[in-house]
N, C-alpha and C positions, 0 to 999 in steps of 0.2 A: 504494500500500500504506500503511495506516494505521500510525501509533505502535502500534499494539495489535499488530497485527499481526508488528512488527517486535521488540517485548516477546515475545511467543510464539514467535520462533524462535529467540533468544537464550536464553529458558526451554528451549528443546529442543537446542541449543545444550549448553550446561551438562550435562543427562541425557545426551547423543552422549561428552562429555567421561566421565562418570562412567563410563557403561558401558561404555569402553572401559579405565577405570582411568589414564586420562589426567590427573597434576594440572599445571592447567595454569597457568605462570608466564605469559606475554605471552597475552590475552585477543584482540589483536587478529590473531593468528596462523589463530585458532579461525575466529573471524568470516570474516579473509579466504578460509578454504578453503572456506566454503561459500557465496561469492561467485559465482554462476554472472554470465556476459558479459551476459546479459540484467538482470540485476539493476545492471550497475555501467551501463549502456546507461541506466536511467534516474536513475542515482545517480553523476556523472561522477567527483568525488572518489574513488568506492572504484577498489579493485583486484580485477580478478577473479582466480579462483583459478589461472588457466591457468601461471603460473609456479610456483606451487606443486607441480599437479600434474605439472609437469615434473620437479621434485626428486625428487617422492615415485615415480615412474617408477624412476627410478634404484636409488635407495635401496632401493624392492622389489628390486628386481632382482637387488641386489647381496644382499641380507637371504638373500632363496630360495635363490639359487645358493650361497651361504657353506652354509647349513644343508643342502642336497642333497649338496654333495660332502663337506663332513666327518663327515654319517650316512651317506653309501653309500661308502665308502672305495673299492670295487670295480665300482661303476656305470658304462659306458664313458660318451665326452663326452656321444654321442648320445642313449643312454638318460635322462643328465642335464638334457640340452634339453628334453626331450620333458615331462618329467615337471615339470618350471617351465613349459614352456609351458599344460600341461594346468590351471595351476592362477593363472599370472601373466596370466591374458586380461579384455578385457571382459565377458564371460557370468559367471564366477567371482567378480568384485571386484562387479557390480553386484547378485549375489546377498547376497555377505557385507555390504556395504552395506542392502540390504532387509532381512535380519536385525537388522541395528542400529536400522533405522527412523532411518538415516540422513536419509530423503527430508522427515523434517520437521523438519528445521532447516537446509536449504537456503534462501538467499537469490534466488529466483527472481524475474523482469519478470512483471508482472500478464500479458502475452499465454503467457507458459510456462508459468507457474504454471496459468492457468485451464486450459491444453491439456494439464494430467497429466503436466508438466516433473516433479515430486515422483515420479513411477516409469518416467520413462525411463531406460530402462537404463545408455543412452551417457552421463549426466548424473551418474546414483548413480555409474560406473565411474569417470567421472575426477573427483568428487569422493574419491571414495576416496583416489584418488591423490594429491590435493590433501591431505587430511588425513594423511596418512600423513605428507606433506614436512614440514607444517607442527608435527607433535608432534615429527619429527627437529630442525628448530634451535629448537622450544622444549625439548627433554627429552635431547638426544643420542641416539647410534645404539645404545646399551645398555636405554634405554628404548623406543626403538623396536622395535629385536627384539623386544624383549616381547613388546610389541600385534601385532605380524605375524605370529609362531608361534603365538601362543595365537589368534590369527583361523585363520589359513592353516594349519598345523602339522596338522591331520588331513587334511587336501585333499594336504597333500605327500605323507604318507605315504601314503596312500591310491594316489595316482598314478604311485610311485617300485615299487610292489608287481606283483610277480606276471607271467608272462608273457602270459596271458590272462585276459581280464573274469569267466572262468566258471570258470577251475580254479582254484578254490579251494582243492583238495588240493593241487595243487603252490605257491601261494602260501603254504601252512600248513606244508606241507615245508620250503620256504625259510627262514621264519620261525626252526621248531625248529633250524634248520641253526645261525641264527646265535644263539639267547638260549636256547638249550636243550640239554641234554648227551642228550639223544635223541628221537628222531625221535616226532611221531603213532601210536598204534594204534589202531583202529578196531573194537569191539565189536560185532556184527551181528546181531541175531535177526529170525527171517522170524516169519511170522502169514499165517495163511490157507491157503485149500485151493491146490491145485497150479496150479488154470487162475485162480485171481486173488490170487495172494499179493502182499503188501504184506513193506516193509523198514523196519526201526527200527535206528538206526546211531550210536552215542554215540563221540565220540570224546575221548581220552586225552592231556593236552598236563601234562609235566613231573609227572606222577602223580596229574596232579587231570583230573576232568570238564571240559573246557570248551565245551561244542556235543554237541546232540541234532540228529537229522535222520529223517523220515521221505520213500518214494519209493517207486514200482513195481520197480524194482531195488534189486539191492546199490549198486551204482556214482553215482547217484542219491541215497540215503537216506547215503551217504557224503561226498557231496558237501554237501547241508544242510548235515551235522553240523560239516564243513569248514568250511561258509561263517561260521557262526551264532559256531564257536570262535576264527575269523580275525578276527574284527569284536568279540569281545571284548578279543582281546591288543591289536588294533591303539587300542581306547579304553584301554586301560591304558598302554601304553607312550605315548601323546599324553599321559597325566594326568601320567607319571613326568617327561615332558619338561619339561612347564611346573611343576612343581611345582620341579624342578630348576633354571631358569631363576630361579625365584623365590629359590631360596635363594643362587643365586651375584649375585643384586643386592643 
């Protein structure tokens, strides 16, 4: 790998830092987390990142689980497993990872590199983990949290929600349960002749509009409007979070 070469991902480097709102005091923290073992394999001096991402292992861990059980005060253990598990995995972390376009400022061996090491999944995964460690003992775990809620923090809730993937009424139920002094109600007007009527279903959350739904049924075009108004609070309440975060650093 050329000096150029190693300029442009130090350049990419630096944008990974920015975009995560990471400032970063030790430079050489950065570097070593995106140190993959191929890279230090023909660079004997460096270190690769695998100690790193054994911190950041942890430290996720601990970040999730703090944040899971002090928002769900009532979630049994299980529930609480399930819902970190759903979101603390390799498929999850090597996603949030490709959003960042983490994969080009990895430190890869020309043989990984050429073979599309930059989007293997198990690579972006425990890079991740790696960077995570590595912003904990350059920034502490106040800054940490940060960067890990405002990544993971819609994935939580999202996976902490609901008893099933599809009722969304009952997820929306729950919701008003707990940040609202009453329940959903659901507006319904039909359309059409008797043997093919259609439903249009708006539903009512703390006396505002939030979710339209249409469907061959009532129960259906109720459901939409569930769904469409569950996925608004739930972007609200993630915004309210970090925004909240921000003000208590």
């Amino acid at each position: 790998m050329s000096a150029t070469d190693v300029t442009d991902e130090a350049a990419e480097q630096t944008a990974l830092a920015e975009r995560l709102g990471w400032h970063v005091r030790d430079r050489a923290l950065l570097e070593q987390s995106m140190a993959h073992r191929s890279w230090c394999a023909e660079h004997p001096s460096q270190e690769p990142n695998e100690r790193l991402e054994f911190l950041g292992d942890a430290v996720l861990g601990l970040i999730t689980t703090d944040y899971l059980y002090r928002r769900y005060p009532g979630l049994p253990e299980g529930e609480l497993a399930k819902a970190r598990a759903a979101v603390v995995n390799s498929a999850s972390l090597a996603s949030v990872a490709a959003e960042l376009e983490l994969g080009k400022a990895l430190l890869l061996g020309k043989g990984e590199d050429a073979s599309g090491g930059r989007s293997k999944a198990s690579i972006l995964a425990d890079a991740m983990e790696a960077l995570i460690g590595a912003i904990y003992l350059d920034r502490g775990y106040e800054a940490t949290d940060e960067v890990v809620l405002r990544l993971l923090g819609p994935r939580l809730l999202e996976s902490a929600k609901g008893p099933g993937e599809d009722d969304y009424k009952t997820r929306l139920q729950e919701l008003c349960a707990r940040d609202f002094d009453q329940p959903p109600s659901y507006r319904v007007a039909e359309h059409g002749p008797d043997h093919a009527k259609s439903f249009e279903a708006e539903v009512v959350v703390g006396g505002r509009p939030r979710g339209k739904g249409q469907g061959r049924s009532k129960k259906q075009a109720e459901q939409v409007a569930a769904r469409n108004a569950w996925s608004v609070l739930m972007a609200e309440e993630a915004g309210r979070d970090d925004r909240s975060r921000r003000q208590d650093n």
